[in-house]
C-alpha positions, 0 to 999 in steps of 0.5 A: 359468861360474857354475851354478843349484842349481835346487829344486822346493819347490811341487807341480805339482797345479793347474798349467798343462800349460805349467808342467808341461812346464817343469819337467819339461824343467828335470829336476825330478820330484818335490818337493824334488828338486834339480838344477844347471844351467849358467846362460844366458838361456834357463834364466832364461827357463824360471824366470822362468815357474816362479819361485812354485814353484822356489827358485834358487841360485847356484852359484860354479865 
């Protein structure tokens, strides 16, 4: 199962409470702060909404 090398590189000032939650439920706090999470449709879900501030890299396993 390939996996997403998930990293915060915009701030959450200004967002939307609905982006915040996001990514918090994504387990990223501050900025540059890097987590990997097992790929499924509803992690991509989850960055399609947050696509403009995270960078996403996949990860073979």
């Amino acid at each position: 199962m390939a996996q997403l090398q998930i990293k915060l590189v915009r701030s959450l000032i200004g967002r939307t409470e609905v982006q915040r939650a996001t990514v918090q439920s994504l387990g990223l706090r501050k900025l540059n702060q890097t987590v990997t999470r097992d790929d499924n449709p509803g992690l991509r879900g989850m960055l399609d909404k947050v696509a403009h501030m995270v960078q996403v890299t996949e990860i073979d396993a």
